[in-house]
C-alpha positions in Angstrom: -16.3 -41.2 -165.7 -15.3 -45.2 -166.3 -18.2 -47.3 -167.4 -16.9 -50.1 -165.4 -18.1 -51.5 -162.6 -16.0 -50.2 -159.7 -15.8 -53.6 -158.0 -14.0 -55.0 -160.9 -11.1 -52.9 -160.5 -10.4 -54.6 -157.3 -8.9 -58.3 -156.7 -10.9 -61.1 -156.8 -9.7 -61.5 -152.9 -10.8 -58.0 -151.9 -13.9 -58.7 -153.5 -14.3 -61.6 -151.5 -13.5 -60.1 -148.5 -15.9 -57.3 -148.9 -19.3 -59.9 -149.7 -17.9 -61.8 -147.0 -19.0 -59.2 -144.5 -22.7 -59.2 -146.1 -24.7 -61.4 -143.4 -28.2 -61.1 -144.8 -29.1 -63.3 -147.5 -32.1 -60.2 -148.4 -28.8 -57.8 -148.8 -26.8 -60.2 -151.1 -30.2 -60.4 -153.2 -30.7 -56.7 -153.4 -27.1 -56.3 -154.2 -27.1 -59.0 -157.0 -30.5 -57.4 -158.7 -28.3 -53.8 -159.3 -26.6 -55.1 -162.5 -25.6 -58.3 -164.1 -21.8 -57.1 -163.0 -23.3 -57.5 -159.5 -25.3 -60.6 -159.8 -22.1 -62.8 -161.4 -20.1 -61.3 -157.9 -23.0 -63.0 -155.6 -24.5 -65.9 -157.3 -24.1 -68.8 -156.5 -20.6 -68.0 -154.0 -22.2 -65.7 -151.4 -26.4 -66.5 -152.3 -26.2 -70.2 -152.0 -23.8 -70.0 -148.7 -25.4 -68.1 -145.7 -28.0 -70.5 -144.4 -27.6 -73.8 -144.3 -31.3 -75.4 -143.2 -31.8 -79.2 -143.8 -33.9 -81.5 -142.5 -32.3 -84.6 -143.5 -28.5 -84.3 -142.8 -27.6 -84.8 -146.5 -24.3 -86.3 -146.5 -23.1 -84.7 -149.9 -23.9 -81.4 -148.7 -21.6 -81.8 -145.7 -19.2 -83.6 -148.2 -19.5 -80.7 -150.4 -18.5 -77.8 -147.6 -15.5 -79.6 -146.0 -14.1 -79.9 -149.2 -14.9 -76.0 -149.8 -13.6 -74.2 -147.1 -13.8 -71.1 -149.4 -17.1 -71.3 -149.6 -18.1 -73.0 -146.2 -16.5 -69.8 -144.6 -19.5 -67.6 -145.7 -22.4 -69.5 -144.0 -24.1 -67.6 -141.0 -26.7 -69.9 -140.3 -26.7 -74.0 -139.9 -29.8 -75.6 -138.9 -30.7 -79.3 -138.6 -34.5 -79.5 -137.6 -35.4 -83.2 -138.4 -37.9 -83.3 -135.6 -39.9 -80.2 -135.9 -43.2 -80.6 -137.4 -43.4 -76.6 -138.5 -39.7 -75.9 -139.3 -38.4 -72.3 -139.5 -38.8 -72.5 -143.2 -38.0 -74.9 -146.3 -34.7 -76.7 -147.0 -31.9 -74.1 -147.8 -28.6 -75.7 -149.3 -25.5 -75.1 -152.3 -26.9 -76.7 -155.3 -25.2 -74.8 -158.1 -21.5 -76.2 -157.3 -22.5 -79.5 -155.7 -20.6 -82.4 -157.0 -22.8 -85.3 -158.2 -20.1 -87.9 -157.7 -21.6 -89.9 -154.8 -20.3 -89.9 -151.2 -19.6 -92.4 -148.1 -22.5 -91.9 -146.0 -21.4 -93.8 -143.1 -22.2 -91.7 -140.0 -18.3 -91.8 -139.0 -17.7 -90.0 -142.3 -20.9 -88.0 -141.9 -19.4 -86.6 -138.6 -16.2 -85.8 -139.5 -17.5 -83.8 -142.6 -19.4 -82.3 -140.6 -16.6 -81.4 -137.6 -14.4 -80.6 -140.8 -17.4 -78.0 -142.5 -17.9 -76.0 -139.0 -14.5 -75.5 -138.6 -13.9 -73.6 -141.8 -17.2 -71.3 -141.0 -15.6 -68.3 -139.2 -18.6 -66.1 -139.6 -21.5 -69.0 -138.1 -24.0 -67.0 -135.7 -26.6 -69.4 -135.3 -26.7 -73.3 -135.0 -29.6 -75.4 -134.3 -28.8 -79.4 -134.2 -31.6 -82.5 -133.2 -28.8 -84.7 -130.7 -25.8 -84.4 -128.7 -22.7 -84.2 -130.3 -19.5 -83.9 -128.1 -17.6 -83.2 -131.4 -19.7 -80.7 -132.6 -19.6 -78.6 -129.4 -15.6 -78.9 -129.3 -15.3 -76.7 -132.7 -18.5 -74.4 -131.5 -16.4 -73.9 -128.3 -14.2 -72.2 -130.1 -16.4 -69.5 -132.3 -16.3 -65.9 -131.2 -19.5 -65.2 -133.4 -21.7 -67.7 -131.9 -24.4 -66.1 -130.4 -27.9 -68.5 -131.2 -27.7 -72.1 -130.1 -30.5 -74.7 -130.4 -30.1 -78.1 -129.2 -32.6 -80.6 -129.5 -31.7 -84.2 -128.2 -34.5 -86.1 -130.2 -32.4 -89.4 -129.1 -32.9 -89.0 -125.3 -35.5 -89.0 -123.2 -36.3 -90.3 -119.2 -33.3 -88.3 -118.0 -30.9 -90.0 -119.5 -27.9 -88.1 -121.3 -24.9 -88.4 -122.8 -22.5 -90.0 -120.2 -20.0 -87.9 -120.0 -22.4 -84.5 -119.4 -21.5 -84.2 -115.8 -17.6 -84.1 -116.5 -16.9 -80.6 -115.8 -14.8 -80.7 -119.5 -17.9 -81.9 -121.3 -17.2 -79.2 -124.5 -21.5 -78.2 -124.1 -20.7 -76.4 -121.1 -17.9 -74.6 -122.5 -19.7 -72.6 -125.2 -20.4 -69.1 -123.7 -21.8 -65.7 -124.3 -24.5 -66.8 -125.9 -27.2 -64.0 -126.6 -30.3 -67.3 -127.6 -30.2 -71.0 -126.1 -33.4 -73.5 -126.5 -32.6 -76.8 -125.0 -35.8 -79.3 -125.9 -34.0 -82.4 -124.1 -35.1 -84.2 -121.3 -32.0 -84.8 -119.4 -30.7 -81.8 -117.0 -26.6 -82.5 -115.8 -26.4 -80.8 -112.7 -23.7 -78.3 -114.6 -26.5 -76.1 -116.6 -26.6 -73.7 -113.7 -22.7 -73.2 -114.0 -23.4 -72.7 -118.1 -25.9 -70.2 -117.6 -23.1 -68.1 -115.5 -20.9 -68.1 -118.7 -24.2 -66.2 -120.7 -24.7 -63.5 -118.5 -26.4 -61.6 -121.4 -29.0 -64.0 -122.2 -31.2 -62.5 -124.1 -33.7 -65.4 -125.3 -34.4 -69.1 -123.1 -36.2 -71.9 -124.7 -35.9 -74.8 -121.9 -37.5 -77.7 -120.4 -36.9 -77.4 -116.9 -36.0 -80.5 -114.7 -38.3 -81.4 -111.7 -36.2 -79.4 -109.5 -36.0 -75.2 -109.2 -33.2 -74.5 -111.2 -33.9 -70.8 -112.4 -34.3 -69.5 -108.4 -30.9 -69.1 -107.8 -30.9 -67.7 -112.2 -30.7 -63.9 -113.3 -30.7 -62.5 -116.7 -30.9 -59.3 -117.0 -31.6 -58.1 -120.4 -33.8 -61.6 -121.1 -36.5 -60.6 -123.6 -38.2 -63.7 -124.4 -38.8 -66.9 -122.1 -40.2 -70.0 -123.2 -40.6 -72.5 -121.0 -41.8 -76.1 -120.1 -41.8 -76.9 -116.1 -43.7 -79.5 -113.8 -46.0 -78.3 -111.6 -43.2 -79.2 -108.7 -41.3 -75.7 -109.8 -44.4 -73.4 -110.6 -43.8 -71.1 -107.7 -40.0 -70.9 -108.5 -41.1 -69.8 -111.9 -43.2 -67.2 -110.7 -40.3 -65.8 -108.9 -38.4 -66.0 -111.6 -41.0 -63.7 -113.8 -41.3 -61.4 -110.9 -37.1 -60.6 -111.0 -37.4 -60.4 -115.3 -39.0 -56.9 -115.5 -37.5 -57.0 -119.1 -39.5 -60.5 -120.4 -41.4 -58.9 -123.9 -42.3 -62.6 -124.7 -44.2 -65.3 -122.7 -44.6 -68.7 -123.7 -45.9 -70.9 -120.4 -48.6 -73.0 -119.5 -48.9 -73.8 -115.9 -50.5 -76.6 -115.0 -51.7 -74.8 -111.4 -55.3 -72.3 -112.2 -55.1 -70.4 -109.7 -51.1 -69.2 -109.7 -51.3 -65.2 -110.5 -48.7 -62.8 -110.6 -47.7 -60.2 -108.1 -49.0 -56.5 -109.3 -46.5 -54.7 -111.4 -44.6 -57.5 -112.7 -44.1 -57.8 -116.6 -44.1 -54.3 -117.4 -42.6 -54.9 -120.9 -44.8 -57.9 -122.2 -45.4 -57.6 -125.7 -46.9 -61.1 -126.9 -48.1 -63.7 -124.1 -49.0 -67.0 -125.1 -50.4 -69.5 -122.4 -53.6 -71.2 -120.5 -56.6 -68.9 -120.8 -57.0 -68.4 -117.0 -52.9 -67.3 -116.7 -53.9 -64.9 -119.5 -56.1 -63.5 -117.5 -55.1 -62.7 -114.4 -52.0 -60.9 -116.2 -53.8 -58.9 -118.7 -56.4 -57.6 -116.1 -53.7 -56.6 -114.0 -54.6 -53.0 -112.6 -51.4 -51.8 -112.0 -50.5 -51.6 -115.4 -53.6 -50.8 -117.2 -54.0 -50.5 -121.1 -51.0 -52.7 -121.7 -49.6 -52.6 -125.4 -50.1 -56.3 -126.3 -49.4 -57.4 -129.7 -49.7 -60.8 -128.9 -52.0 -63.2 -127.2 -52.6 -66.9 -126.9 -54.1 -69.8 -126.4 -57.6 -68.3 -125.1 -60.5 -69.4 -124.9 -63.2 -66.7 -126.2 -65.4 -66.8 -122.7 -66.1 -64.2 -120.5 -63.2 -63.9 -118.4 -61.5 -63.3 -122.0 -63.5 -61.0 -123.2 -63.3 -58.8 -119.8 -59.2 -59.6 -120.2 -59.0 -58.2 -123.8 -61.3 -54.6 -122.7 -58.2 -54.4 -120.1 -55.7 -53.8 -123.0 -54.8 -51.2 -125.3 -56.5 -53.5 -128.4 -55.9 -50.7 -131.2 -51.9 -53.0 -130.8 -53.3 -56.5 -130.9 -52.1 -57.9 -134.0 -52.1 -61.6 -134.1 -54.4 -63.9 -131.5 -54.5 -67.8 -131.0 -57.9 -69.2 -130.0 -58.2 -72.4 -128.8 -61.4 -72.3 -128.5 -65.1 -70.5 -129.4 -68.6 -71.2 -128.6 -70.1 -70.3 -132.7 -69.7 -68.0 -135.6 -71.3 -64.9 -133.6 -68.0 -64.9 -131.4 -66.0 -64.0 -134.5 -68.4 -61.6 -134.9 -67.5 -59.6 -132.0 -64.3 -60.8 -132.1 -63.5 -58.7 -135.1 -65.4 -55.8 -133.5 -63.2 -55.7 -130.9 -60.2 -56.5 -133.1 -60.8 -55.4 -137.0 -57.2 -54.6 -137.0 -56.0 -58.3 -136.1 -52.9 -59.3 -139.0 -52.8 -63.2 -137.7 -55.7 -65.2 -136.5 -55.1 -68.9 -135.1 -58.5 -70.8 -134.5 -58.3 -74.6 -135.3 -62.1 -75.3 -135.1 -62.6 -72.2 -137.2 -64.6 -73.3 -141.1 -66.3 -76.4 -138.6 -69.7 -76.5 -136.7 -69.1 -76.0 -133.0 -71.6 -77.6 -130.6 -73.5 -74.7 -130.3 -73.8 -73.9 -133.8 -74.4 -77.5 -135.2 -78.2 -76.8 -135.8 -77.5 -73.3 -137.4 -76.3 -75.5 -140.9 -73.7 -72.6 -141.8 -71.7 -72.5 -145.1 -68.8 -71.9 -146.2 -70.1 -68.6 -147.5 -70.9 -67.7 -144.1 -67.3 -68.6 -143.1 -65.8 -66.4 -145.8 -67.8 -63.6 -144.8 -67.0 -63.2 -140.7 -63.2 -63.9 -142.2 -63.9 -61.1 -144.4 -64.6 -58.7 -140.8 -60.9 -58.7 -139.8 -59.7 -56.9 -143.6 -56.2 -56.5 -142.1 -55.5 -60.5 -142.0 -52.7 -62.0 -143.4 -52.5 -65.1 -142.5 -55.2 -67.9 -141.1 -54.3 -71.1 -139.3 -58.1 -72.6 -139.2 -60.1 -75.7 -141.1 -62.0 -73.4 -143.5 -59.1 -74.6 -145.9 -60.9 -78.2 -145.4 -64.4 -76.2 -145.7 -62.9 -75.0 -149.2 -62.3 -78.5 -150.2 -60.8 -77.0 -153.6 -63.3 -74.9 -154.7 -61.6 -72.7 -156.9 -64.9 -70.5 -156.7 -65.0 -70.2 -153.1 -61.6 -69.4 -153.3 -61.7 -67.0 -155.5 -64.6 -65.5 -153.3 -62.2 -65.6 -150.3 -59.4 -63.9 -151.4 -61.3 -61.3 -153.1 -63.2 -60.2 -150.0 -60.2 -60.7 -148.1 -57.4 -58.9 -150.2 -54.6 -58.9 -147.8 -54.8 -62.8 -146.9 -51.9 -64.4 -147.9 -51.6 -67.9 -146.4 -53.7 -70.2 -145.0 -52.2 -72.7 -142.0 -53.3 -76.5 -141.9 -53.1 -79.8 -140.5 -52.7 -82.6 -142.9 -52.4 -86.2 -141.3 -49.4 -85.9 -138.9 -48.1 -82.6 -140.9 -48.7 -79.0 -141.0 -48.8 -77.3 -144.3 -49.1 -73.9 -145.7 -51.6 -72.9 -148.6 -50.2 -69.8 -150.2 -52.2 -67.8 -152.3 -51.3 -66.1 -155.6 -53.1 -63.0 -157.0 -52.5 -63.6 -160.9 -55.3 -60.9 -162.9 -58.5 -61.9 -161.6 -57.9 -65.2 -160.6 -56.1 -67.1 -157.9 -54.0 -70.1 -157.9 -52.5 -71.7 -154.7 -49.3 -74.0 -153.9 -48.8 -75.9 -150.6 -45.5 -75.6 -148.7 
C-alpha cells in the first residue's frame, strides 16, 4: 500500500474543488489536525476563508478578497456588526496572505471592493451588514446559497429610509428564499409585506415592527423562532399572529400591555421564551399543555407568580434562566432546589446586596457557595465578577467548587465582556474577551 497521502495524487484544482465543499470551519480544523499532509492542504486557503466577522470594515481586508477571487470564493459567512455591543463572537479575518502595502480607504473604493469581494463568493450563506446598501443587495440578489440575512440600518432612524425603498426595483426586495431575516431598522417601505411573500419558508424573524399590523395578513409555516419588537398599537395583531405559528420553539417579546394572555393551546412547540415576567406566566401555566419541555426562560422576576409558573413545567429540561430580578440570597437557594440542573444562569444584581438583604452583610464567600448549588453551570452573567475584585484566592475557591463554570458575563462601562477561566494544575488563570 502507497505511503502517500491519497489527496496528493490528485490536481491541485481537484483538491480545491473538494475543500471547497467543506462549509464548517470545525471540519476544516479536524481535517487539518490528521497529518501535516493535511494541515499544508487547509491552512491558511480554506481555515482563514469561511467566516468573515469584522467589526470595523477594514478596508485592506476588502482590498485583499477582491483581488483574490480564488480565495474570496470559499467564505460562507460575512458579518459586519459595528453596532452590537455583544457580537456573535471576536473578529474573524485572512491574516496569513494579507498584503501589507497600504490601500485607498475612500468609502467609494471601500464599496466597490466590497461589491467586487461578494461577487466572487459563490458559496456565501449568511450576511449580516449595519446600513443599507443598494449595491450590496444587487450582487446578494443574485446568490442561490443565501439563506441568513441580517440587516441593521444603524444610519436611520424616525422612519426615514433610503429613498428609493418604495421603488418596486429597489434590489432589498428582490432577495428571496430566505430561511433567517432580522431587520433592526426603523423605517418600514410599504413593500416588506410583498418581500415576505418571496420567503415562504421562513424559518427565523428578527423585526421591528412599524406602528401599523403588518404580520395579520403574514403566514410562515415552518417559522421556528420569532423575535420581535412592536408598539403597543399592534399587540393584539401579534397575538394573532402566535396563535396561527403552532411551530414558534423560540420567543423573544415583551409586550408593553399586562394583561394580554394567550388563547389555550397555542405554542405547543415552545422550547425557550424570553419576555416580561407576567407574559411568562400566563403562558407557562397554561393548562392545556401541562408539563411543558422548556429549556429556556427569561426575563423573570423570582416572585410568586414565578415560582407557581416554573412548578407548571417539566423543570428536569430547564437549562439556562435570565432573572431580572430577586428579593436576597435565600431565592437562589430555592432556586437551585428547583433547578440544580440549570447550565446558564443570567442574574445582573447577583454578587450585590439586594434591599432586602442589605443588613444581612453577606460575602463573597457566601456568594460562591449558593453559586456552588447549581454544579451543572457553565456559564454566569452576574456582578459576583465585581464581588471578586481580582482575588485570585476567591477565584480559585470559585472555580474549584464550581468545576464546570467556564465563563463569567459582565458589564464594563458601556461594554460587555467575558471572563474565561482556565484550569492549569491547581490553579486558575483568566483572560477577558
Amino acid at each position: 500500500m502507497s505511503s502517500v497521502f491519497p489527496l496528493s495524487d490528485l490536481g491541485f484544482d481537484v483538491v480545491e474543488l473538494v475543500l471547497g465543499q467543506v462549509s464548517l470551519h470545525s471540519d476544516l480544523v479536524s481535517f487539518a489536525a490528521c497529518s501535516r499532509a493535511c494541515h499544508e492542504l487547509v491552512v491558511p486557503r480554506h481555515s482563514e476563508y469561511r467566516i468573515l466577522r469584522l467589526r470595523e470594515l477594514r478596508p485592506q481586508v476588502w482590498a485583499h478578497l477582491a483581488r483574490r477571487p480564488d480565495l474570496a470564493r470559499y467564505i460562507r459567512e460575512v458579518c459586519w456588526e459595528s453596532w452590537s455591543p455583544k457580537p456573535e463572537g471576536p473578529e474573524r479575518y485572512p491574516s496569513t496572505l494579507l498584503d501589507s502595502t497600504k490601500v485607498p480607504n475612500d468609502p467609494e473604493t471601500v464599496l466597490a471592493d466590497i461589491c467586487k469581494a461578494l461577487k466572487s463568493m459563490e458559496h456565501l450563506q449568511s450576511f449580516t451588514w449595519s446600513k443599507a446598501e443598494p449595491s450590496i443587495y444587487r450582487i446578494l440578489q443574485g446568490s442561490p446559497s443565501l439563506f441568513r440575512l441580517c440587516i441593521h440600518d444603524v444610519r436611520r432612524d424616525h422612519g426615514l429610509g433610503p429613498p428609493d425603498a418604495e421603488d418596486a426595483n429597489y434590489p432589498l426586495w428582490h432577495i428571496s428564499n430566505l430561511k433567517e431575516l432580522s431587520l433592526s431598522q426603523r423605517w418600514w417601505p410599504q413593500r416588506l409585506h410583498e418581500w415576505f411573500l418571496r420567503c415562504p419558508d421562513l424559518q427565523v424573524l428578527q423585526i421591528r415592527l412599524p406602528p401599523d399590523p403588518l404580520l395579520a395578513e403574514c403566514s410562515f409555516p415552518h417559522l421556528r423562532r420569532l423575535d420581535l419588537l412592536a408598539p403597543a398599537a399592534v399587540e393584539t395583531s401579534v397575538i394573532e399572529f402566535l396563535q396561527r405559528h403552532p411551530t414558534i420553539e423560540d420567543l423573544q417579546w415583551f409586550p408593553h400591555t399586562e394583561s394580554l394572555q394567550l388563547g389555550h393551546g397555542s405554542l405547543p412547540r415552545l422550547k425557550r421564551l424570553t419576555t416580561t415576567t407576567e407574559f411568562a406566566c400566563t403562558v407557562l401555566s397554561d393548562p392545556t399543555v401541562p408539563h411543558r419541555a422548556i429549556e429556556c426562560v427569561g426575563q423573570l422576576s423570582l416572585d410568586e407568580r414565578t415560582w407557581r409558573a416554573l412548578a407548571a413545567i417539566n423543570t428536569t429540561r430547564l437549562k439556562e434562566l435570565q432573572i431580572w430580578r430577586h428579593d436576597n440570597l435565600e431565592t437562589i437557594h430555592r432556586l437551585a432546589e428547583l433547578v440544580p440542573q440549570l447550565r446558564r444562569l443570567e442574574i445582573p444584581r447577583f454578587g450585590l446586596a439586594t434591599r432586602s438583604d442589605a443588613d444581612k452583610n453577606h460575602t463573597v464567600d457566601d456568594y460562591i457557595e449558593a453559586v456552588s448549588r447549581f454544579p451543572c453551570l457553565e456559564f454566569l452573567d452576574s456582578s459576583l465578577w465585581l464581588a471578586l475584585g481580582g482575588n485570585s484566592e476567591k477565584i480559585n475557591a470559585l472555580a474549584s467548587r464550581c468545576p464546570n463554570l467556564q465563563r463569567l458575563g459582565q458589564s464594563k462601562s458601556d461594554a460587555y465582556v467575558e471572563i474565561v477561566l482556565i484550569r492549569k494544575g491547581g490553579e486558575v488563570v483568566w483572560e477577558e474577551e
